[in-house]
Kinemage of the C-alpha trace (Angstrom):
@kinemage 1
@onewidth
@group {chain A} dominant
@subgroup {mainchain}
@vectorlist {calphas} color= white
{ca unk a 1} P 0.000 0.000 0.000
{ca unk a 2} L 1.146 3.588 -0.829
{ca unk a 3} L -0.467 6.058 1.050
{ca unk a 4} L 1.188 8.314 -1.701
{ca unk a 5} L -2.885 7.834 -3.229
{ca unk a 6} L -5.073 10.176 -3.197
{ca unk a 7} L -6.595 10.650 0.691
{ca unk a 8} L -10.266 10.353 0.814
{ca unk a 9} L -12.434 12.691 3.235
{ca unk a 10} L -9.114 15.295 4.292
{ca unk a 11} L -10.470 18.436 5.008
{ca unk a 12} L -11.198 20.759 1.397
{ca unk a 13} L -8.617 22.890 2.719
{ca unk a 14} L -5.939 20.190 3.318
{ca unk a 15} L -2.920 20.588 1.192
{ca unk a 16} L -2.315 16.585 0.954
{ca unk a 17} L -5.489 15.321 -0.256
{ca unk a 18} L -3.379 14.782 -4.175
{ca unk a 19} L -0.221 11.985 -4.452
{ca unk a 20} L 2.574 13.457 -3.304
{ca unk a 21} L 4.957 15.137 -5.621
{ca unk a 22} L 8.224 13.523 -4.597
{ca unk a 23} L 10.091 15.283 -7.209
{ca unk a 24} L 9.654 18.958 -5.618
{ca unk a 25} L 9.893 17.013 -2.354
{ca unk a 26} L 13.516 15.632 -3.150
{ca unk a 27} L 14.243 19.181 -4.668
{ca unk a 28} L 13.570 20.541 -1.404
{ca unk a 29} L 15.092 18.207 1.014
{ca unk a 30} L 17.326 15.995 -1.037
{ca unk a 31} L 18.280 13.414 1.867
{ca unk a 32} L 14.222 12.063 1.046
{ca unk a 33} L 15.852 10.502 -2.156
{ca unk a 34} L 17.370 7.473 -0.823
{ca unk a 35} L 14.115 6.393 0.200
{ca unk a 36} L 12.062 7.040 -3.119
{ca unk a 37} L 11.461 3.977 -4.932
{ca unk a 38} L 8.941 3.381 -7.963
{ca unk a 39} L 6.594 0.645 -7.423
{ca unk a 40} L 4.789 -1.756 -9.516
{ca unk a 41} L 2.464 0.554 -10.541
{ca unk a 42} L 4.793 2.765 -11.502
{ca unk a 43} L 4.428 5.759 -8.957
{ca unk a 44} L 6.919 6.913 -6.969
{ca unk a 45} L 6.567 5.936 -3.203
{ca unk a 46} L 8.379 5.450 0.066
{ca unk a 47} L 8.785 1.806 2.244
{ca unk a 48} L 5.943 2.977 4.958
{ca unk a 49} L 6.943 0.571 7.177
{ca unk a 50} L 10.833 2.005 7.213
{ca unk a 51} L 10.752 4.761 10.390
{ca unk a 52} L 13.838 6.851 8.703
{ca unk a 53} L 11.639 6.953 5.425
{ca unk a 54} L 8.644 7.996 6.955
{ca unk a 55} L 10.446 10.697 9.258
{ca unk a 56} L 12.083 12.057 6.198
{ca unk a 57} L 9.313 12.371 4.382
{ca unk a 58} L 7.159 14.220 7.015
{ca unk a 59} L 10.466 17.016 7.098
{ca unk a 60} L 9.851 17.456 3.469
{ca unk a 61} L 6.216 18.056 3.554
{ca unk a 62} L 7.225 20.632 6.258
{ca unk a 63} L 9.857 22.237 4.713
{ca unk a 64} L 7.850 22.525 0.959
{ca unk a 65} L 4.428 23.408 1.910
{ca unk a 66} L 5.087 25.230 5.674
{ca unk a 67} L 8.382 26.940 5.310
{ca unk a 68} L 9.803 24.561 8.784
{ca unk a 69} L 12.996 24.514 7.928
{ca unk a 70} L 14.545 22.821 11.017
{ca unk a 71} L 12.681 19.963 12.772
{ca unk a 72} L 14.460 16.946 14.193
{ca unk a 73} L 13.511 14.849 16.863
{ca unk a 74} L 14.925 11.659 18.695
{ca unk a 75} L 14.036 8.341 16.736
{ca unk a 76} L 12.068 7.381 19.777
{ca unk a 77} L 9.352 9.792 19.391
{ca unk a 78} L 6.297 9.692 17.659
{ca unk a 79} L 7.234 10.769 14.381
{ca unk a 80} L 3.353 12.983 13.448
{ca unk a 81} L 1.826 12.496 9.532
{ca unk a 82} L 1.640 16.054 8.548
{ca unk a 83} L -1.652 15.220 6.326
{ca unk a 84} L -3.473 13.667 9.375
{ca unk a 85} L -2.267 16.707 12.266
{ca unk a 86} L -2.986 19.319 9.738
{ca unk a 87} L -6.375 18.068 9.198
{ca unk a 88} L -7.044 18.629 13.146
{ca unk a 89} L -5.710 22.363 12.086
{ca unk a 90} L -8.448 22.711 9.456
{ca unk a 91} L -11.154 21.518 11.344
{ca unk a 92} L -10.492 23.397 14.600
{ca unk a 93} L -10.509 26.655 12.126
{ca unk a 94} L -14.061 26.059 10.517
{ca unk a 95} L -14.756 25.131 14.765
{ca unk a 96} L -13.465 28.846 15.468
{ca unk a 97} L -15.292 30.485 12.460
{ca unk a 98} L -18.691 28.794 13.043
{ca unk a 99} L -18.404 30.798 16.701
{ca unk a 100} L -17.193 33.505 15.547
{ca unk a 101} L -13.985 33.578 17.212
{ca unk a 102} L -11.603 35.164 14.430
{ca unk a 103} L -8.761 37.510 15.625
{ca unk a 104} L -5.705 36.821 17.261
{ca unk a 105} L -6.713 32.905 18.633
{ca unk a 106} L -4.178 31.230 20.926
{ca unk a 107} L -4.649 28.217 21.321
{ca unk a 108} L -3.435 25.618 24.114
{ca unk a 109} L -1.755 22.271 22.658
{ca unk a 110} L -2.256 19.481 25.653
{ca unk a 111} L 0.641 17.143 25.139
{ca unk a 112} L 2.914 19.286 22.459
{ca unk a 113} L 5.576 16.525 22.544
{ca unk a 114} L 8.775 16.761 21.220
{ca unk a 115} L 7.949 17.484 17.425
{ca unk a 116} L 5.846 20.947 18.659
{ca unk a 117} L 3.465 19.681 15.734
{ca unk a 118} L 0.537 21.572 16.195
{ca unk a 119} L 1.835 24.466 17.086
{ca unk a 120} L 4.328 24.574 14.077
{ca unk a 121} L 1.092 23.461 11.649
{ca unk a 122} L -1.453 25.885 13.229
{ca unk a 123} L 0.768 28.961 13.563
{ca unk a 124} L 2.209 28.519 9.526
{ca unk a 125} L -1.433 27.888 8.564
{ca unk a 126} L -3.275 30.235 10.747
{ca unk a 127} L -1.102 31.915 12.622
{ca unk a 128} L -2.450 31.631 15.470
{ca unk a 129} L -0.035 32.065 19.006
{ca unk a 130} L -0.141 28.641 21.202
{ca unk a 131} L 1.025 27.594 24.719
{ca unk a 132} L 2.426 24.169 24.401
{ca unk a 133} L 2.317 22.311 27.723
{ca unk a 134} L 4.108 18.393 28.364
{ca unk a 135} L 4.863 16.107 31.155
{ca unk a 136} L 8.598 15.505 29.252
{ca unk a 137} L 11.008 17.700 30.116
{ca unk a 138} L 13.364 15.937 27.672
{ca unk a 139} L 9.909 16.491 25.231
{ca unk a 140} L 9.619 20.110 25.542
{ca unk a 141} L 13.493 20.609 25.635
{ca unk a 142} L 13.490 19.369 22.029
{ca unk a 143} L 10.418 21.051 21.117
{ca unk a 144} L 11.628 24.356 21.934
{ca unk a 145} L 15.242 23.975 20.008
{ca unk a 146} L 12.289 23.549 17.014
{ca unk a 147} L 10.823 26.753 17.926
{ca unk a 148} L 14.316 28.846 18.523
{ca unk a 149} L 15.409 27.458 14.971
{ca unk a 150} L 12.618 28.592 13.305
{ca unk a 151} L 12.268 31.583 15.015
{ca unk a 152} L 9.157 31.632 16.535
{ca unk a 153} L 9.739 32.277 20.185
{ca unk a 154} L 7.440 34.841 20.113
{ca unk a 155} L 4.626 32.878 18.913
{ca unk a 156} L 4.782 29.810 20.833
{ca unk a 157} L 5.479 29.918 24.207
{ca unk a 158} L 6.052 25.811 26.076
{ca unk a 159} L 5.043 24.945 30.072
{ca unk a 160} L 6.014 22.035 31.895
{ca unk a 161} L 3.373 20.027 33.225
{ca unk a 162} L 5.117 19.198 36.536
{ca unk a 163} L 1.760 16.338 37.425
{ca unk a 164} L 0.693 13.651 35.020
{ca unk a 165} L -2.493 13.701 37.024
{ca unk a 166} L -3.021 17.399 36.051
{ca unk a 167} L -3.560 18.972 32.816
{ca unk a 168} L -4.571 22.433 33.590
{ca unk a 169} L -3.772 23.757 36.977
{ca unk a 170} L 0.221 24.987 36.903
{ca unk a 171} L 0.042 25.470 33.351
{ca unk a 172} L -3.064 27.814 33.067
{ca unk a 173} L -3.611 31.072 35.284
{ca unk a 174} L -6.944 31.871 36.664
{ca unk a 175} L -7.246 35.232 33.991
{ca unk a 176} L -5.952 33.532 30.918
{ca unk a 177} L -7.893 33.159 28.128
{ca unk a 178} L -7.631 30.250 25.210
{ca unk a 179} L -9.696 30.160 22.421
{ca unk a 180} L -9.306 26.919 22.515
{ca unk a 181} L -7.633 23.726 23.627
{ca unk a 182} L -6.656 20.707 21.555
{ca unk a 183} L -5.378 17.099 22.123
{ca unk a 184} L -4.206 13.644 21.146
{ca unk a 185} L -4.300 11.703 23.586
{ca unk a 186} L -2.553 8.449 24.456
{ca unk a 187} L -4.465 5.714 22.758
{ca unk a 188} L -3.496 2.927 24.684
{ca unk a 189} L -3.470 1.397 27.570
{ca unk a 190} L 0.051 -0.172 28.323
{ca unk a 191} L 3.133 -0.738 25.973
{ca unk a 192} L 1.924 -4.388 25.417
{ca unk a 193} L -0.971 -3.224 23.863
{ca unk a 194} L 0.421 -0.359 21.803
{ca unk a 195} L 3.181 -3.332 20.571
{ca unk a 196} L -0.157 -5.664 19.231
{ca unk a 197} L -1.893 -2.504 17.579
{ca unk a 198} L 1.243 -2.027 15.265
{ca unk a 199} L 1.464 -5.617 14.593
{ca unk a 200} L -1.992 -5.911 13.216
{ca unk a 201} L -1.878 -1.880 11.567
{ca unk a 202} L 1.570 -3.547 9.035
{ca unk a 203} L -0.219 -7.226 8.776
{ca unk a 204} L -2.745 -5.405 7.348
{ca unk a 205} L -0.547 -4.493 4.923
{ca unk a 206} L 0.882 -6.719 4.148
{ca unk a 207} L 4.659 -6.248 5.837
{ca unk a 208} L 5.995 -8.564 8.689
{ca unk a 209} L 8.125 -6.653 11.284
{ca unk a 210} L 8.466 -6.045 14.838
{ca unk a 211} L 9.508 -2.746 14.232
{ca unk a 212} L 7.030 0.425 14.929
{ca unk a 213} L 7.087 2.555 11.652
{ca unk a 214} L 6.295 5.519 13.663
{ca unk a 215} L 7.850 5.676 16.850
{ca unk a 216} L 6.625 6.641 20.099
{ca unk a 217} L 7.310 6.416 23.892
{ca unk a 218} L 5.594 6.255 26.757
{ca unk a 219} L 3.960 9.512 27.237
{ca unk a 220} L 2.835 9.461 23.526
{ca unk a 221} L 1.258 5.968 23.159
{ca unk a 222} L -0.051 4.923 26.950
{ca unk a 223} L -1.859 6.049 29.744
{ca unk a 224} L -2.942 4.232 32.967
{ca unk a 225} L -6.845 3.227 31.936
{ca unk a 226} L -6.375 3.956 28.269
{ca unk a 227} L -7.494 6.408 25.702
{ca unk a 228} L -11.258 6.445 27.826
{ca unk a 229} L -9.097 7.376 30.873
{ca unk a 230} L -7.456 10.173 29.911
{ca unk a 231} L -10.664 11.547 28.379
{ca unk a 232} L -12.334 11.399 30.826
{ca unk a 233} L -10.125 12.724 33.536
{ca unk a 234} L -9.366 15.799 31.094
{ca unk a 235} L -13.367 16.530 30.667
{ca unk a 236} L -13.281 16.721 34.128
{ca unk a 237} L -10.613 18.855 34.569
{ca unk a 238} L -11.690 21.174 32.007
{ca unk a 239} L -15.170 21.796 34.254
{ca unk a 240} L -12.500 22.979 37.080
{ca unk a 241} L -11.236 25.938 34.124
{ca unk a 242} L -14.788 26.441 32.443
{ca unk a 243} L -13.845 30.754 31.662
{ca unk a 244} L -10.400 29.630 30.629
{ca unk a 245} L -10.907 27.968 26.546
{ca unk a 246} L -14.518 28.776 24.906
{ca unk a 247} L -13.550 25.123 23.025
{ca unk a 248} L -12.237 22.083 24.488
{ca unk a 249} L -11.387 19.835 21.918
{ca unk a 250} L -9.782 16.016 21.561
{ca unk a 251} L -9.112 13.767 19.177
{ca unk a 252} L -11.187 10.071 20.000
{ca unk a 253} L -9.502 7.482 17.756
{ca unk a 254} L -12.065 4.900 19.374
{ca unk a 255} L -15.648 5.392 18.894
{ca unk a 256} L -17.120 3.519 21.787
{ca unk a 257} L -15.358 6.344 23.925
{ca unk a 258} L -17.444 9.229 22.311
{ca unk a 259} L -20.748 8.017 24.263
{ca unk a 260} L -19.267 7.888 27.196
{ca unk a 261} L -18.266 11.660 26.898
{ca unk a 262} L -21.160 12.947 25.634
{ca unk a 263} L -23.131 11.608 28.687
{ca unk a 264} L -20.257 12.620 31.293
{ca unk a 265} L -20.066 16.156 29.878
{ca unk a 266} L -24.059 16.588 30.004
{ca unk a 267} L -23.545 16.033 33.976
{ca unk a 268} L -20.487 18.366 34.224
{ca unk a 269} L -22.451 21.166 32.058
{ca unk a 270} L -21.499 21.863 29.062
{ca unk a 271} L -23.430 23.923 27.300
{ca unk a 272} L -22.781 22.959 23.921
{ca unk a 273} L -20.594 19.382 22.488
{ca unk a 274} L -20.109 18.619 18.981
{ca unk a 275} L -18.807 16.118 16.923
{ca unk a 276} L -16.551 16.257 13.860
{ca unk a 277} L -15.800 13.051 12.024
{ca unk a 278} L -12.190 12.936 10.396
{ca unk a 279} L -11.476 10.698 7.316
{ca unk a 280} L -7.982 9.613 6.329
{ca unk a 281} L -7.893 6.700 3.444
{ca unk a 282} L -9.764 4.301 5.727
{ca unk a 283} L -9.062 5.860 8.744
{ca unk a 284} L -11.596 7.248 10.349
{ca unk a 285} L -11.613 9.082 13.421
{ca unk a 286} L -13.416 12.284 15.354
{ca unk a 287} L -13.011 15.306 17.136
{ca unk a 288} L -15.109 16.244 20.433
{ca unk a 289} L -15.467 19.720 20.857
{ca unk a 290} L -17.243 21.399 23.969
{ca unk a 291} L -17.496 24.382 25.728
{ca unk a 292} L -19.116 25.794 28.942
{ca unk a 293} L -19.725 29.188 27.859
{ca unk a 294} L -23.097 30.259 25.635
C-alpha cells in the first residue's frame, strides 16, 4: 500500500489530499531521495513501514508546503503524519469560524511533545499564538530547540506540566484566556498493547516486522486506563477551568469512547458538544469539541 494515493475525506482545505509530488519534495530536502522507490504501478513511493523513510518524508512536507525549515527529533518519538495533524488544524478553524472567534486565537496544545506539531502546523497555517504544555522535560526541551530554529519564540510559548495527574492547573492562570484547547491523547493502555496494535496496523498491509514505523514512547502511546481514561479525567478537569478555553477539543480514535463523553459532559455542564468526524484513506476518526460558555 502507498499512502502516496489520493486521501479520501481530508479536510477541502488540506494541502495533501493529491499523491505526493516527490520530485519537488527531493528538490527541497534531497536526503528524502534514498528512500524514493517506484513501485509496480509505476508511482513513486516510500517503504511505509521504514521509520527513517517515513520521518524524512514528514520534514519534506514541512519544509515545501510550511516553510519549517529545522525539525528533528529523537528516533524514539512519535514521528506525526503532517496530512493527518494538519487536518485537526483545518477543522479546529471552521470550529473557530462557526463561533465567531476570528482575531488573534491562541490556542493551548495538551501534550505538544517533542515534534511541537501543532503548534508549528497551526501557527504557519493560521497563525495563530499557542502555549504548548508536556509532562517531558526531555519532550519540551526538544520542542523548543524547534521553535528557537525557526524563530518563533514569540509565537509559541512551552510549560512544563510538573503532574501527570493534572492537565490544567500549573500550566493555566486563573485570567488567561484560550480560544481553545486541543489534544491527542494516548491511545493505549500499556506498551503491550500499543506493541499488538502495530502488529496488526503492518499485517494489514501486508509487511511482517516487529519494528514500529512511527515511533513513540511512553507519554505518547499509553496512559494508565487507556485512551477512555485520559478523556475522561481531562473533561473533568476542564469543568475545574470552564472561563479559561470557549472550546475544548480532543481527538477520540475509538468510537465507543465518544458516548461515554457525551453523557459525562451533560452532567459536568457543558453547554454545547459537537462532533466532527475525520477521514484519512480508511481511517476514520473524530473530534469532540465542547465548551461551557453560551
Amino acid at each position: 500500500m502507498s499512502s502516496n494515493k489520493k486521501s479520501k475525506g481530508l479536510h477541502p482545505n488540506n494541502k495533501h489530499s493529491q499523491n505526493y509530488d516527490f520530485d519537488i519534495l527531493c528538490a527541497d530536502f534531497p536526503s528524502l531521495k534514498e528512500f524514493v522507490f517506484t513501485n509496480k504501478f509505476n508511482t513513486q513511493t516510500i517503504d511505509f513501514a521504514n521509520p527513517k523513510a517515513v520521518k524524512s518524508l514528514n520534514t519534506a512536507l514541512l519544509k515545501t508546503y510550511y516553510q519549517i525549515e529545522h525539525w528533528n527529533f529523537p528516533d524514539e518519538n512519535l514521528c506525526p503524519p503532517i496530512p493527518g495533524r494538519v487536518d485537526y488544524i483545518h477543522h479546529l478553524n471552521d470550529l473557530l469560524n462557526a463561533s465567531g472567534i476570528k482575531d488573534t486565537i491562541k490556542i493551548l496544545d495538551i501534550g505538544t511533545g517533542a515534534t511541537c506539531i501543532y503548534p508549528l502546523l497551526g501557527n504557519r497555517t493560521y497563525s495563530w499564538q499557542f502555549v504548548g504544555t508536556d509532562i517531558d522535560a526531555e519532550s519540551l526541551k526538544n520542542s523548543q530547540l524547534i521553535i528557537d530554529s525557526n524563530n518563533l519564540s514569540n509565537k509559541i510559548a512551552l510549560k512544563l506540566q510538573e503532574s501527570s495527574d493534572t492537565i490544567f492547573s500549573e500550566v493555566v492562570f486563573d485570567n488567561q484566556q484560550f480560544s481553545a484547547s486541543m489534544c491527542n491523547p494516548p491511545f493505549y493502555s500499556s506498551q503491550y498493547e500499543a506493541v499488538e496494535a502495530n502488529a496488526r496496523k503492518l499485517k494489514g498491509l501486508g509487511i511482517e516486522t516487529t519494528q514500529r514505523n512511527f515511533g513513540g514512547n511512553q507519554n505518547e502511546l499509553w496512559y494508565k486506563g487507556g485512551e477512555k481514561a485520559f478523556l475522561h479525567n481531562y473533561l473533568y478537569q476542564s469543568s475545574l477551568f470552564k472561563n479559561n478555553c470557549f472550546w475544548y477539543t480532543t481527538l477520540v480514535s475509538k468510537k465507543e469512547n465518544v458516548e461515554s463523553m457525551l453523557a459525562s459532559l451533560k452532567k459536568l455542564g457543558a453547554t454545547e458538544i459537537k462532533t466532527i468526524p475525520m477521514h484519512q484513506g480508511n481511517k476514520v476518526t473524530r473530534i469532540v469539541a465542547w465548551t461551557f460558555q453560551s
